[in-house]
Legacy VTK file of the C-alpha trace (Angstrom):
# vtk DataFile Version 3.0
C-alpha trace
ASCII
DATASET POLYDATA
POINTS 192 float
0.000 0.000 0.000
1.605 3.351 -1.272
1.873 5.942 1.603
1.521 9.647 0.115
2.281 12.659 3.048
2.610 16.354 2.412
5.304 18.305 4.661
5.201 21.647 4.503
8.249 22.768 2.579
11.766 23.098 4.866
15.220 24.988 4.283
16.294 21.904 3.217
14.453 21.530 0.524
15.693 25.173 -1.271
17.666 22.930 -3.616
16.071 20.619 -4.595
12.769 22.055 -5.368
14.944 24.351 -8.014
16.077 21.289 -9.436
12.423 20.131 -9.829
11.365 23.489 -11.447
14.346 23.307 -14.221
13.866 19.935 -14.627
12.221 18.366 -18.040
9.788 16.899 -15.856
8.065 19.868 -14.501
9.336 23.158 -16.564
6.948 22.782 -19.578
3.946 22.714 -17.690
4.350 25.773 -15.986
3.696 29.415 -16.972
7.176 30.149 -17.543
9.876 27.394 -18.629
12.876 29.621 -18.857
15.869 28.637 -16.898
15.394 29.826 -13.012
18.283 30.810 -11.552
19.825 29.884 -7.943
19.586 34.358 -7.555
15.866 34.099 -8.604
15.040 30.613 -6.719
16.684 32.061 -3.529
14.836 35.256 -3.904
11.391 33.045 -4.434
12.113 30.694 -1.511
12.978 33.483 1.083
9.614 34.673 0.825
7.663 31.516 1.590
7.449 32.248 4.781
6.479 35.648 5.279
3.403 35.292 2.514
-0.059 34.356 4.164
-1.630 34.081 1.102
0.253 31.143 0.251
1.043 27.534 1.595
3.671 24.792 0.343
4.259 21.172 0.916
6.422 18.959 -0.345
4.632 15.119 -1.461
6.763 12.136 -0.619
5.634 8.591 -2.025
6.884 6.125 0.756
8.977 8.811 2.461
10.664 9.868 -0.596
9.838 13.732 -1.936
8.569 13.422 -5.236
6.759 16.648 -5.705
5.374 19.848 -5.141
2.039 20.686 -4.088
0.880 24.557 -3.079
-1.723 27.130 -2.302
-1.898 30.623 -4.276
-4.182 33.639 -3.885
-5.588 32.811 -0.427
-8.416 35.145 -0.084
-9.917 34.508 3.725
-12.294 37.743 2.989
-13.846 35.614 -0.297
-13.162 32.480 1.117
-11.333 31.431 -2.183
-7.792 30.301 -3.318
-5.777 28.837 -6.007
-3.933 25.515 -5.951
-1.182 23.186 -8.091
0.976 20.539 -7.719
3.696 18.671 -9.558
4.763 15.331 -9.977
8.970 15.997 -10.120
9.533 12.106 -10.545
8.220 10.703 -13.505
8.136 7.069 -12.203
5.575 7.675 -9.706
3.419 9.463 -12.223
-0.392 6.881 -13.049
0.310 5.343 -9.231
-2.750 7.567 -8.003
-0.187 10.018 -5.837
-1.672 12.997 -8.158
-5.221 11.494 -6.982
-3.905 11.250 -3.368
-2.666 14.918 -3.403
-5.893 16.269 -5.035
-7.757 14.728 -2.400
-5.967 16.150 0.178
-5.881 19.420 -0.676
-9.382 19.551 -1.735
-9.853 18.415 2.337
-7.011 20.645 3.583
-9.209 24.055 1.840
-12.958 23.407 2.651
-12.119 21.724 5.924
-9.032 23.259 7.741
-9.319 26.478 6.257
-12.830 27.301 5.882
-12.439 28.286 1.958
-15.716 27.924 -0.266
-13.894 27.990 -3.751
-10.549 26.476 -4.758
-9.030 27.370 -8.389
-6.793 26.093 -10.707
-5.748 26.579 -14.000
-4.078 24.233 -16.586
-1.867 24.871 -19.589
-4.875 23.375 -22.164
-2.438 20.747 -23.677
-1.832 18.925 -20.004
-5.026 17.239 -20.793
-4.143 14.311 -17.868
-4.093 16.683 -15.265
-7.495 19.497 -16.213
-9.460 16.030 -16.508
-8.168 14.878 -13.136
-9.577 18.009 -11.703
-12.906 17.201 -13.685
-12.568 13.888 -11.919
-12.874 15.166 -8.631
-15.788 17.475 -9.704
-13.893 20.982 -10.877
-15.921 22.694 -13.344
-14.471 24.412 -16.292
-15.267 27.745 -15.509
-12.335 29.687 -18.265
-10.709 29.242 -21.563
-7.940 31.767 -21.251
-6.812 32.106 -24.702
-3.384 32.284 -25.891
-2.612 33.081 -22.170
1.184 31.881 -22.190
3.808 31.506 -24.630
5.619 27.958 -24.414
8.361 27.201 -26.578
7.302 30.387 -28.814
3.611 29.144 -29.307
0.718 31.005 -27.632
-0.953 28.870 -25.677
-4.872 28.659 -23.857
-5.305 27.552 -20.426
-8.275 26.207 -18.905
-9.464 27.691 -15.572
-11.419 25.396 -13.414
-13.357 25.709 -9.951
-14.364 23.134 -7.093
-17.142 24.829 -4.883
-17.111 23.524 -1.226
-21.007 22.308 -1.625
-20.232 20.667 -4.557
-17.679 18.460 -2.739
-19.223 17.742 0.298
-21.662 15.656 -1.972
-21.169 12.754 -4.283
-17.573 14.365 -5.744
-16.037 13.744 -2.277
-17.653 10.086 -2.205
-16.458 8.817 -5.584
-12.923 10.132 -4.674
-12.719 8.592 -1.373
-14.173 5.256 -3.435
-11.433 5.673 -5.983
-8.362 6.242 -3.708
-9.884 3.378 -1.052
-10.057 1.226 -4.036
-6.493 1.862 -4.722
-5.164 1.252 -1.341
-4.954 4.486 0.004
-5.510 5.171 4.176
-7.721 8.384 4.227
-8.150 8.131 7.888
-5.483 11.120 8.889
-6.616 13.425 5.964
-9.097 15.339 7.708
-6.875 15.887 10.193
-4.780 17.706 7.389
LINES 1 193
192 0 1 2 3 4 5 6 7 8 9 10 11 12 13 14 15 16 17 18 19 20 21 22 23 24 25 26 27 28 29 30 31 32 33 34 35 36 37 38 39 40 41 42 43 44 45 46 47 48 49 50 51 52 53 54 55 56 57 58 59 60 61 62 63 64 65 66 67 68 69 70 71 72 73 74 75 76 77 78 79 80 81 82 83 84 85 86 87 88 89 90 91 92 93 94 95 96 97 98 99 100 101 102 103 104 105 106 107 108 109 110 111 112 113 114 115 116 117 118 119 120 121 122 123 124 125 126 127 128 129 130 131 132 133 134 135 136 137 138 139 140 141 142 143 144 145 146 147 148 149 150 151 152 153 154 155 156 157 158 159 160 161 162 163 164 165 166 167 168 169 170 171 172 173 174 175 176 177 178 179 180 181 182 183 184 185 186 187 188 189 190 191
């Protein structure tokens, strides 16, 4: 049975996670894919912890970090935020971790934090990962069009939303279903 945790993100983590970000694995499906450097990554991870309206964990698969998963935008007044995650290790990728981490942070916003809206949006050609969100009953709410340049090429994204009342009903019982049926414990994520 796989065991999936998110740690919120440590010092020691500064270098790898810039490793991730350049990596081949991760860089083209983010907004930008030029080459980060350590100046610009040190700058970036300095200011983790001084932002409230963000939150960062690092997934490990079996006690090994494999990923990235964060909050954006957290807007307590609106009760709304953003979210994404990536899978740095490409062997772990179809083993239901994404599933796992989706789940989790679905729990982690309507339940720890009180939020009634978590966002997202996905380059349009990551088609595995905006249908994952369908999956777990995000609605496509955006076509951003032509919204970031990748390798030269404009490129749409699609924005999609989760409303708490929408999970708390059959979205939130098919996922447990899905990730019980894969061998997942759920019994410590509400306790997020």
């Amino acid at each position: 049975m796989p065991t999936v945790t998110l740690r919120a993100v440590a010092a020691h983590d500064q270098e790898r996670l810039l490793e991730w970000r350049n990596s081949d694995a991760v860089a083209p499906y983010m907004y930008s894919d030029h080459l980060i450097s350590e100046g610009e990554h040190a700058a970036w991870f300095s200011r983790l912890g001084t932002n409230p309206t963000v939150r960062y964990w690092v997934i490990e698969l079996d006690g090994h970090p494999v990923g990235l998963a964060n909050l954006a935008d957290i807007d307590l007044k609106n009760r709304r935020c953003a979210w994404a995650y990536y899978l740095a290790d490409p062997s772990v990728r179809g083993l239901g971790v994404g599933s796992f981490v989706e789940y989790w942070v679905i729990e982690y916003v309507f339940g720890v934090l009180g939020l009634t809206k978590l966002w997202c949006e996905v380059i349009e050609s990551n088609k595995a990962v905006w249908r994952l969100h369908e999956g777990f009953g995000f609605t496509r709410e955006a076509v951003l069009r032509n919204h970031v340049v990748k390798g030269g090429q404009p490129q749409d994204v699609i924005g999609l939303g989760l409303l708490e009342s929408e999970w708390r009903g059959a979205a939130r019982d098919a996922a447990r279903e899905r990730l019980i049926a894969k061998g997942f414990d759920l019994s410590a994520v509400s306790a997020a």
